[in-house]
N, C-alpha and C positions, 0 to 999 in steps of 0.2 A: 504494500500500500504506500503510493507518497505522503512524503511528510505534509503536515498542516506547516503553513508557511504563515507568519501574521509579520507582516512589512513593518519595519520601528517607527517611520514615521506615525502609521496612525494607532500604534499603541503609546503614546505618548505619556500618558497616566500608569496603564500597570508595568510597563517594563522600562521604558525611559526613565522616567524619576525614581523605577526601582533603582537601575544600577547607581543610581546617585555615590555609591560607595568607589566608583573607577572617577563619577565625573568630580563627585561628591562637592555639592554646593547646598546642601540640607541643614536647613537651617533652625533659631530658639526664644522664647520670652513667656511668660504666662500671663494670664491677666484675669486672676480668681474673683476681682473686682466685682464684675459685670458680664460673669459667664458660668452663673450657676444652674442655671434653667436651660439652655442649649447647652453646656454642659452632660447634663443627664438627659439631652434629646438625644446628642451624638451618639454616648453611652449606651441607649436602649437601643438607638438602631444599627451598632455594632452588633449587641447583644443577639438583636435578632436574625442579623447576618450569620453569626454563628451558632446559633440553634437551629437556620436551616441548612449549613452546610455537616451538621450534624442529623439531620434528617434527610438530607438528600446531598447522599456520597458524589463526588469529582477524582473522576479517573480515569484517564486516556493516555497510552502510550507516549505521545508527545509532548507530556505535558506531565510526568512521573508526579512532577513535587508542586502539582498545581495546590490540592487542599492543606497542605504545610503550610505554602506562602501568604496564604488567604488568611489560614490561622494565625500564622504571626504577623500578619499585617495590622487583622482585628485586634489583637491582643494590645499589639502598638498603639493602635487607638483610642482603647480604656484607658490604656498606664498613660497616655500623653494629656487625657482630660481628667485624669485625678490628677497630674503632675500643677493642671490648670492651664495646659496650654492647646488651650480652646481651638484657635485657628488653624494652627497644624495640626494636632488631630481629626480637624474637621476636611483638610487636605486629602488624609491620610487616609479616612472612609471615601472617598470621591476614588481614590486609585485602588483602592480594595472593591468597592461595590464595580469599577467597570471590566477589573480581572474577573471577578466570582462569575458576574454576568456573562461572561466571553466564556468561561471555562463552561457553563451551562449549557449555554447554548449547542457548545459540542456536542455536549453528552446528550442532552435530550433531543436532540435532532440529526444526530449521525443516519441513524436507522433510516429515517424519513427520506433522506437526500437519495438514499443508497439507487432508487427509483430514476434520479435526472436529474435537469436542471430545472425542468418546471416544479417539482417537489418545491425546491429550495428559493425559486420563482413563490411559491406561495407561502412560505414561509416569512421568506423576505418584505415582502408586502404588509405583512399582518406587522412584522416590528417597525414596517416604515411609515406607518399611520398611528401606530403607538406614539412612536417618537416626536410626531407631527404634530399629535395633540398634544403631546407636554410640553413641543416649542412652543406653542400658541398659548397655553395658561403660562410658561415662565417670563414670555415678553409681556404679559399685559402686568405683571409686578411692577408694584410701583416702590424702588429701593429707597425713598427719602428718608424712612427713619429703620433701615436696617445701615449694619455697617459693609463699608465698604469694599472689606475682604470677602465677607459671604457674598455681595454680585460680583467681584472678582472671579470666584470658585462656580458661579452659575455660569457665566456669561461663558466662560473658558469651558466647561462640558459642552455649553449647550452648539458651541463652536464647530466642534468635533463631533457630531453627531453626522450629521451630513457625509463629510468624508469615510467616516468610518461605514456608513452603508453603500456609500460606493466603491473604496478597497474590496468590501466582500461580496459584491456582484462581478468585480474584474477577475477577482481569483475565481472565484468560482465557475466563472468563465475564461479562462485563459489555462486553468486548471484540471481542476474538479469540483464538484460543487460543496464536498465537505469542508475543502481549504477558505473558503466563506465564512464559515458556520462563527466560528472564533470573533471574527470583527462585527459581524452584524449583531451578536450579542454584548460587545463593547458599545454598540452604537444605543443599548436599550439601556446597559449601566448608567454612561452617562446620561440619560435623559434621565433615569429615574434620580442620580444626584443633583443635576440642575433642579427635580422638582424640589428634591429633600431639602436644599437652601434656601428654595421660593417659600418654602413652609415653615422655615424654621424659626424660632419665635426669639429672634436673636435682637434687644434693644439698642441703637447705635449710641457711641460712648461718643460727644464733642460734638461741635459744628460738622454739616457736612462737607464733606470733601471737594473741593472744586475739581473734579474733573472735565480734563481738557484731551485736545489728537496731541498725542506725543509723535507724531510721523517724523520731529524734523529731528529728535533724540535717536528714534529707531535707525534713521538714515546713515547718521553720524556715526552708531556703534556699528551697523553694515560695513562699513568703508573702513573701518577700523579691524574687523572683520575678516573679508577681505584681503586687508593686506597682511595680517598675521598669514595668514595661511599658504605657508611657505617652506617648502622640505625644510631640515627633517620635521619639524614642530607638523605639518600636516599630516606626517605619516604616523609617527609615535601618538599625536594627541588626537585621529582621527575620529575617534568614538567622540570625544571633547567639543569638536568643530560641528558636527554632527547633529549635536545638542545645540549647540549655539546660533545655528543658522536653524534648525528648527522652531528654536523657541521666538526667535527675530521675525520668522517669516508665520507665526502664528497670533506674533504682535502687530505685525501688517494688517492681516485681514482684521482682526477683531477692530483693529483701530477704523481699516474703511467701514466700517459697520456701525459706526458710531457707538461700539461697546468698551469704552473707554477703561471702566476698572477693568475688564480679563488682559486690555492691552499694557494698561501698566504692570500688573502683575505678572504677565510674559515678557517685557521689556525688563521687567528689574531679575530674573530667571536668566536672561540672557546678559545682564551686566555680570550676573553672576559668574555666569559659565566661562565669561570672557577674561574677569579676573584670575579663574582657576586656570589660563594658561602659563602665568606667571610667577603664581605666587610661589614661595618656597618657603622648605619648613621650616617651623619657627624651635629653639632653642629653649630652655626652661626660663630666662628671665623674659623673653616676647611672651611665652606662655599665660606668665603670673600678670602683667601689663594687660595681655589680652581680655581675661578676668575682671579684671579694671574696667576696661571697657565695657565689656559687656554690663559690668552694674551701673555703668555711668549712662548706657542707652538706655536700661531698662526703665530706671530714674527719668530720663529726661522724655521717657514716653507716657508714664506714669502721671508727670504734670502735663503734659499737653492737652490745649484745650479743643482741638482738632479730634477729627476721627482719625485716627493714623492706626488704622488696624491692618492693613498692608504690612505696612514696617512693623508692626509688632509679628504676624503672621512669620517672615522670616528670621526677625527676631529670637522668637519662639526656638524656631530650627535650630540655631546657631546654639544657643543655649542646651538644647537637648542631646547637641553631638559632645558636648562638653559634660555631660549629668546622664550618664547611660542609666537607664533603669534599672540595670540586672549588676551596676555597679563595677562595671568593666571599664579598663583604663582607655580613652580617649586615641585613637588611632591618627599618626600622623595625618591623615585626610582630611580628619574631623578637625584637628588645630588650624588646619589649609582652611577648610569652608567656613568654620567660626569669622577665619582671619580678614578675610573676602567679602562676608557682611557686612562687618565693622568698618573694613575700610575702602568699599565700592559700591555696593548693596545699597546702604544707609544713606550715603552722600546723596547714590545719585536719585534715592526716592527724595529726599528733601531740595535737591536742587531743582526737583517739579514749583516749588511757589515761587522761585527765582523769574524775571523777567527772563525770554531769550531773546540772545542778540546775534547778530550778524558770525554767521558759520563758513570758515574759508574750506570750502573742499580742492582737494588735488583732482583734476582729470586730464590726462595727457603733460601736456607742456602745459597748461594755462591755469588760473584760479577762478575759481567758481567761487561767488558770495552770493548767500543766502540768506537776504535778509527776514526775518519774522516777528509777525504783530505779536503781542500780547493782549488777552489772548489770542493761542492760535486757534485756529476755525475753518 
């Protein structure tokens, strides 16, 4: 039998941000403040993720250590919302519910396909009008008094839906029709996360966020980009480049869409990833400084009277690579993506209230300026 084949790019959520440990830009903060009641939403609907993948076993050749990862993904999810750090665990169910859903999907629909492509032709239909109704109630959300990281995590599944139903009608036709099966049920996960956000009874902490098109930010880190990507650093950090132009060209779209928080939050994903080409490891006194920092963010996000749940979100991360749960010592990667927040991550979300000004781009022999209003529009 050929292998199930699921493409990286549209597994973005369970397997891209899994390896986070090669690219590793996973990030930390809590905020027990104002995250008691979503909190224990997150909590119950892990919960119940895993009492039905405990009623209904995942198991397919291709995929040995599907129900392991599912399990310790959920697991990561309670311990990160008792730990209090609300926003990344609530990540962290968005990339577990659209693995569990993709792994389902296999299972309960191998048999069915075994008949053709029109099988999987009707299969396919039934989750593309599922997904079509949860787009239509998540856009008629009206986010003003939710925080701005929870439409960040809607806006960004509800993105990838689309694509992902169309990855698994190309395989399945260029294929076979079981090599489908996988991404069309990623494409139902994430709808059903985008609903879970739209629902979640999450009160926003500050004014709300001005957002704006970051396009002329996104461009700038393109071109920067770009011109990294240069033997050997191309070859050695291929996986790295991979993710960074993913997360850039995911920032694109959501931006033409006018879904401005999934955009910042894949724009600051990809500042991220851009700094993990550079950074290097840090020493035990960078180490104890770093520590420093991180209490100095955590504090300065604490008084802010803004919604800056964005930057708390990978905040959160950064801290959690530092405070493993299980109490194991911090992995040279982990001091890398802490380091990376603190000093790329962070800036470049608060240089969003900054005025922009005139951006000199290289193209050939000549300079290109760019100049932009504030705001931009």
């Amino acid at each position: 039998m050929q292998a199930m084949r699921v493409p990286t790019l549209t597994r973005r959520f369970a397997i891209s941000r899994l390896r986070w440990p090669i690219v590793l830009f996973a990030m930390a903060l809590g905020a027990p403040s104002l995250a008691q009641e979503p909190a224990s939403q997150i909590r119950a609907e892990a919960e119940r993720l895993q009492q039905t993948l405990k009623d209904k076993a995942i198991s397919f050749p291709e995929m040995p250590d599907a129900a392991t990862t599912v399990g310790n993904g959920l697991n990561e999810v309670i311990q990160g919302q008792s730990a209090g750090r609300v926003y990344s665990s609530l990540e962290k169910l968005g990339q577990m519910t659209d693995f569990l859903y993709g792994a389902w999907s296999v299972v309960d629909n191998t048999e069915t396909v075994k008949s053709g492509f029109p099988a999987f032709e009707a299969e396919w239909e039934k989750v593309s009008s599922r997904v079509s109704a949860v787009d239509r109630e998540a856009r008629g959300k009206s986010w003003h008094d939710s925080p701005v990281a929870v439409r960040a995590l809607s806006e960004t599944a509800q993105s990838v839906t689309v694509p992902l139903l169309e990855g698994a009608r190309g395989f399945a036709v260029s294929t076979q029709p079981r090599d489908g099966l996988f991404n069309m049920g990623q494409a139902e996960g994430e709808a059903e996360f985008a609903i879970f956000c739209v629902k979640l009874r999450f009160p926003r902490k500050g004014a709300v966020y001005p957002l704006r098109s970051l396009m002329p930010e996104i461009e700038t880190l393109q071109e920067k980009a770009n011109g990294a990507f240069q033997p050997p650093r191309s070859i050695e950090l291929h996986t790295l480049f991979m993710s960074l132009n993913s997360a850039l060209k995911q920032a694109r779209e959501l931006d033409a869409t006018k879904s401005y928080a999934g955009a910042l939050y894949q724009y600051l994903y990809a500042v991220g990833y851009f700094g993990m080409l550079d950074v290097a490891s840090l020493n035990s006194s960078q180490q104890s400084a770093l520590k420093n920092d991180l209490t100095a963010a955590r504090q300065k996000l604490e008084a802010s009277r803004e919604d800056d749940s964005i930057a708390e979100l990978f905040l959160e991360k950064a801290e959690s690579k530092l405070a493993h749960a299980d109490g194991s010592v911090p992995s040279t990667d982990d001091w890398k993506s802490a380091k990376v927040i603190i000093d790329q991550v962070l800036p470049a979300y608060f240089a969003m209230d900054k005025p922009l000004v005139a951006q000199e781009r290289v193209s050939g022999t000549t300079i290109d300026v760019t100049l932009v209003r504030w705001p931009y529009t």
